[in-house]
C-alpha positions in Angstrom: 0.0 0.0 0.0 3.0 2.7 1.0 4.5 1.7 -2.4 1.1 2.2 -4.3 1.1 6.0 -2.5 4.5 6.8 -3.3 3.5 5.9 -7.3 0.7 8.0 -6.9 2.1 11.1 -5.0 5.3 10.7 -7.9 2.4 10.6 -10.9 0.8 13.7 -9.4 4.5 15.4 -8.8 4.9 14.4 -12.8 1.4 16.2 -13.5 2.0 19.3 -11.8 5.7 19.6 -13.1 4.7 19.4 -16.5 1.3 21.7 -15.5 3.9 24.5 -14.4 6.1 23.5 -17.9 2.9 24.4 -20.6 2.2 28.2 -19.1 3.2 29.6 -22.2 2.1 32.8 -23.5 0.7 33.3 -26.9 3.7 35.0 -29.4 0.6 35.5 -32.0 -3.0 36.7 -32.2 -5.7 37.4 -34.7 -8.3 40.4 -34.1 -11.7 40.3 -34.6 -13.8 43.0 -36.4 -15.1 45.5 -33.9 -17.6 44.0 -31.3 -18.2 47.1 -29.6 -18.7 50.5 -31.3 -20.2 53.8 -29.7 -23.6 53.6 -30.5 -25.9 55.5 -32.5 -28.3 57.6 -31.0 -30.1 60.7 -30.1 -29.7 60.9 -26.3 -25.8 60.9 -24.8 -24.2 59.6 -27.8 -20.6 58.0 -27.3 -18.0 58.5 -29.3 -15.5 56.1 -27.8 -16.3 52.6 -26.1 -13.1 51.6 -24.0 -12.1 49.6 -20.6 -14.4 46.2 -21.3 -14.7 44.5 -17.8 -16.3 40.8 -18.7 -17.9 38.0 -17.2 -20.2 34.9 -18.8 -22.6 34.6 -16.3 -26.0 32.6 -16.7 -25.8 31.9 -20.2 -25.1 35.4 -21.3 -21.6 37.8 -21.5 -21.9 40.4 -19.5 -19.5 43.4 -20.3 -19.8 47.2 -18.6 -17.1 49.5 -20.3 -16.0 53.0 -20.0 -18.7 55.2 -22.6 -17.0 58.7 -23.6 -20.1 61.0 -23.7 -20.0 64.6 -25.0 -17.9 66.0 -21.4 -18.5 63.4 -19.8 -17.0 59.4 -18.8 -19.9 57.0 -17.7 -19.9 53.4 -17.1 -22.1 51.5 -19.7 -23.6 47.8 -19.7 -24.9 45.7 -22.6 -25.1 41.7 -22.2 -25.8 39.0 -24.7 -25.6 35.1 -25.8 -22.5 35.1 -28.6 -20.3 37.5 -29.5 -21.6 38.4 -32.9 -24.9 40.1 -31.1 -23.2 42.1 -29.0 -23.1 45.0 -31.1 -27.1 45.2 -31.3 -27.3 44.4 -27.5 -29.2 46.9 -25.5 -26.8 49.6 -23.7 -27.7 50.8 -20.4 -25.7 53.6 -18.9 -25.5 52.8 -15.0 -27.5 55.1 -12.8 -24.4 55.2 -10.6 -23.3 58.0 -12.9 -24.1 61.0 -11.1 -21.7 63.2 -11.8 -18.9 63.5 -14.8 -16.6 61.3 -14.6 -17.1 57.7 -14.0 -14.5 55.4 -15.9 -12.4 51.9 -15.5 -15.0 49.4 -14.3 -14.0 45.9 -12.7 -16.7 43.2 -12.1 -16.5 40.2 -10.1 -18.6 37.8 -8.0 -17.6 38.1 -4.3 -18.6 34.5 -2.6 -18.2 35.3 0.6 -21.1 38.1 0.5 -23.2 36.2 -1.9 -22.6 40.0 -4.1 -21.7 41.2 -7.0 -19.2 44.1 -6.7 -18.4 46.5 -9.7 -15.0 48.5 -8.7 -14.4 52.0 -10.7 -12.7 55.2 -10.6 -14.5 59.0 -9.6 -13.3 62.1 -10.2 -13.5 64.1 -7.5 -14.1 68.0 -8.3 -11.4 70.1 -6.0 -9.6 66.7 -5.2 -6.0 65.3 -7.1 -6.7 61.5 -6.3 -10.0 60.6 -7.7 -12.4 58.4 -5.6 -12.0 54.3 -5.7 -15.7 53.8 -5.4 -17.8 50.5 -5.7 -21.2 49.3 -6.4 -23.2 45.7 -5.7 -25.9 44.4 -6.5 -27.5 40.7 -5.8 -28.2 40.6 -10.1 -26.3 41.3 -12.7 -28.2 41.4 -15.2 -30.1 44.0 -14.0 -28.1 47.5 -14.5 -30.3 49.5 -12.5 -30.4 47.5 -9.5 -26.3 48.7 -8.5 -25.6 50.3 -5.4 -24.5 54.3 -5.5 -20.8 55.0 -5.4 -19.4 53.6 -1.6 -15.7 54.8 -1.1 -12.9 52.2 -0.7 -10.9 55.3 -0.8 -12.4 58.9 -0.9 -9.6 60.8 -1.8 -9.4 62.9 1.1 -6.6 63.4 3.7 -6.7 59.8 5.0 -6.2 58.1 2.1 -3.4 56.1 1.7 -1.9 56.4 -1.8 1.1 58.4 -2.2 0.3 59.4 -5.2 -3.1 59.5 -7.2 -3.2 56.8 -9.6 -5.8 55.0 -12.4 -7.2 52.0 -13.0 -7.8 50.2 -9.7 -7.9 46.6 -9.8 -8.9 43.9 -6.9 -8.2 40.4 -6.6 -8.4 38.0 -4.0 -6.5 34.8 -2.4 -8.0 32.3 0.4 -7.1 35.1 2.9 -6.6 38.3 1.6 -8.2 41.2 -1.2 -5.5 43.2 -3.1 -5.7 46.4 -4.3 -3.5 47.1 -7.5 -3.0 50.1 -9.4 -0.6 52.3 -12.0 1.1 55.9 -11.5 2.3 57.4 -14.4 6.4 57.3 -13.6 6.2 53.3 -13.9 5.0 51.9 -10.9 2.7 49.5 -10.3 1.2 49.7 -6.4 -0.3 47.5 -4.3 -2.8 47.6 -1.3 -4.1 44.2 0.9 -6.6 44.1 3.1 -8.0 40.8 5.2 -10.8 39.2 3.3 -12.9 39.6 6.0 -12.9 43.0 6.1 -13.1 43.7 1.7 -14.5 45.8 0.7 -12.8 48.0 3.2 -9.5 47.7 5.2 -7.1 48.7 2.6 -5.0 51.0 4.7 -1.3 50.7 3.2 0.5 51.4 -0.1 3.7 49.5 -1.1 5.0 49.5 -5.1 4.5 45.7 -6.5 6.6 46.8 -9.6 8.8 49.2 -11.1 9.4 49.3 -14.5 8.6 51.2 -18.2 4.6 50.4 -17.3 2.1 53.4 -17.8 -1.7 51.6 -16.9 -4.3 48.9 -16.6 -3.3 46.6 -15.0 -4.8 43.4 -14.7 -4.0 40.3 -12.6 -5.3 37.0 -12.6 -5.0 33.7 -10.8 -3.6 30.9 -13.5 -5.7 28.0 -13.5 -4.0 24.3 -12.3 -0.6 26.4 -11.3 0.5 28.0 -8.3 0.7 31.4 -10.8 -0.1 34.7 -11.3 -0.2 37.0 -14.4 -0.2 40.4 -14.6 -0.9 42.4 -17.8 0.0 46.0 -17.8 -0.4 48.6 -20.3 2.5 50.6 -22.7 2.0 54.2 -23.5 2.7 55.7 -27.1 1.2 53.4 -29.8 -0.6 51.0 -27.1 0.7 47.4 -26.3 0.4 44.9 -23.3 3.3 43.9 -21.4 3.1 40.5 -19.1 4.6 39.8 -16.0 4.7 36.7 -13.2 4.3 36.0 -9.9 4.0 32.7 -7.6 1.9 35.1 -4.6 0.1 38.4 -5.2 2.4 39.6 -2.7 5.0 38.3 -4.0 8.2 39.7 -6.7 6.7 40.1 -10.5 8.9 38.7 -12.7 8.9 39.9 -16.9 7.5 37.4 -19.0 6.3 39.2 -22.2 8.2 42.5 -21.1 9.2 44.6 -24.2 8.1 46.0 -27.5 10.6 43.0 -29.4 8.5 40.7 -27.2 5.5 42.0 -25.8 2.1 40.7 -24.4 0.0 42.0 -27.4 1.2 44.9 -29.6 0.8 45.8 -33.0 4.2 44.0 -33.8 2.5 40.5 -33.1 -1.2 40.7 -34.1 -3.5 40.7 -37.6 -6.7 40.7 -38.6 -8.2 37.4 -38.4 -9.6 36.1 -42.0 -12.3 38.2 -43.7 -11.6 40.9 -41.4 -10.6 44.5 -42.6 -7.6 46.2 -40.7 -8.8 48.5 -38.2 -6.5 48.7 -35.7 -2.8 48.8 -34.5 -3.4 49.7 -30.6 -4.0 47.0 -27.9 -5.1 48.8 -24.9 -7.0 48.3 -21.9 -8.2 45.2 -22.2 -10.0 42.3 -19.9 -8.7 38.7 -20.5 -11.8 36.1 -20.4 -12.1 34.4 -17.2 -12.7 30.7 -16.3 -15.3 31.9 -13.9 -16.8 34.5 -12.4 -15.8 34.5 -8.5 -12.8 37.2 -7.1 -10.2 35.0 -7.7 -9.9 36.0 -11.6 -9.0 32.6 -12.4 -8.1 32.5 -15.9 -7.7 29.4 -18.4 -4.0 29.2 -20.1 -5.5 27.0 -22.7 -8.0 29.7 -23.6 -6.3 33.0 -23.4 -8.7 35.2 -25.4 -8.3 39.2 -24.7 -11.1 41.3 -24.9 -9.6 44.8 -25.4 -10.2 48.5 -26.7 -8.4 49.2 -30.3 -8.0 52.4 -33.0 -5.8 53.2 -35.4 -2.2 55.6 -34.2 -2.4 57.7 -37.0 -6.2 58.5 -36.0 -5.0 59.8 -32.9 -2.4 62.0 -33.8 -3.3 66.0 -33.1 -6.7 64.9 -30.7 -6.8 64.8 -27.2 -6.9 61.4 -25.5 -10.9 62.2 -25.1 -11.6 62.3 -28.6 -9.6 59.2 -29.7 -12.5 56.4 -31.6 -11.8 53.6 -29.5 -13.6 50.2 -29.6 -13.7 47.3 -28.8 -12.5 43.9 -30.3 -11.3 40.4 -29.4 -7.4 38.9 -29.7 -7.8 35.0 -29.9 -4.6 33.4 -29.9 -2.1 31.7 -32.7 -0.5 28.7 -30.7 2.5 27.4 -32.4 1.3 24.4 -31.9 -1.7 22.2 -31.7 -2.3 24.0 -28.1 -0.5 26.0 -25.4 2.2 23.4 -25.2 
């Protein structure tokens, strides 16, 4: 019997060494058309859809983004079945919106409050750190059912940060929430509070990572491996860096770290067949999840990256406001017959 559970705990040893072996990243990817676009219509129109935060939940994709509005940022929602619909999918701006600026949304299922929490970025008039704010709600695919806008931090005199930052991002171990973020001179921080006490009890600031990063990132729990991958955003023509970690508190080591070998730039991705050129930007971007719950857990096998796209030269001379973002889908080119 000891020598039948030696077999077995060297068989499982095997597995997992040769688990940890195929987290590869992809070196190619194919775009889709546009999924996304601003929509037409009389009241608020958008001209830019950007940020996609996504979850498949109940049959249905459920995606809130960042709408640009004539002077103002709003969050938007629109869910469907497959892909191909989502363009003609009913867009609901969320009634959280009360005021101008509303952008960068997160969603995730939080098990241990049986919630759905929807984490996003305020500006604050009078105020140079702009709210982190949340919403919940008990169903998500009703948009007006959210909470308003709770602080996590206000952006008064007590909160933590050193410095401002954009594009907060929370994920979550067995024990503890984290609170990541970008400042614009390269640093990626990081805030943890005790699970018990999430949505609150982020009261310290440490940087995670220092290095030529500008925003979004992303991080996210790699399925069947003791891993985590974070995805963080390059200024100038927009591309996706990667980087590696075995705890969330833990070292981030580059993976996919520079513009010869990047994440997702505009040096390693085409149109997929049948699909007219439309962009050469990857930027802010959501990879799809193997579920829904705040541990982000992603799939290596199916690393799809929903993401916001336009082309370089239809940015030059307009301010960052104005650019025509929207939003696509990266699906992967494996070398190979799979991630191996």
């Amino acid at each position: 019997m000891n020598r039948l559970l030696s077999l077995i705990l060297l068989l499982l040893m095997g597995a997992t060494t040769n688990a940890q072996e195929t987290f590869k990243l992809p070196k190619r990817w194919t775009y889709s058309a546009p999924l996304i676009a601003p929509e037409v219509r009389e009241n608020a129109p958008s001209h830019a859809q950007k940020d996609p935060t996504v979850v498949y939940f109940d049959g249905k994709w459920h995606v809130f983004m960042t709408a640009k509005l004539e002077g103002r940022s709003v969050i938007e929602y629109c869910s469907f079945a497959d892909w191909n619909d989502a363009d003609k999918s009913a867009r609901t701006i969320l009634p959280v919106c009360e005021s101008d600026y509303y952008c960068a949304p997160q969603v995730f299922y939080f098990t241990p409050h049986k919630k759905w929490y929807l984490i996003y970025q305020v500006g604050m008039p009078g105020q140079k750190k702009m709210m982190v704010a949340y919403s919940t709600t008990e169903d998500i695919a009703d948009p007006n059912s959210w909470t308003k806008a709770a602080p996590i931090w206000d952006g008064g005199p007590n909160d933590p940060r050193p410095q401002g930052g954009l594009d907060f991002w929370i994920i979550c171990d067995d024990t503890h929430a984290y609170l990541f973020y970008t400042t614009l001179n390269g640093k990626m921080w990081r805030s943890q509070a005790p699970i018990e006490q999430f949505p609150h009890g982020f009261e310290h600031c440490e940087v995670a990572l220092e290095d030529k990063i500008f925003e979004a990132s992303h991080t996210y729990r790699v399925q069947g491996q003791n891993k985590y991958l974070t995805l963080i955003e390059e200024n100038g023509r927009r591309y996706f860096k990667a980087y590696v970690a075995d705890r969330l508190d833990g070292k981030w080591t580059p993976l996919a770290a520079t513009a010869s070998n990047p994440f997702a730039a505009y040096s390693n991705i085409k149109p997929a067949e049948g699909v007219e050129p439309w962009t050469d930007n990857v930027s802010h971007g959501e990879l799809i999840r193997a579920g829904h719950d705040q541990t982000l857990t992603i799939d290596p096998a199916d690393m799809r990256f929903i993401f916001q796209g336009t082309w370089d030269k239809d940015k030059q001379g307009k301010a960052y406001g104005k650019f025509l973002w929207r939003i696509g889908m990266l699906t992967p080119i494996w070398e190979q017959a799979g991630p191996k």
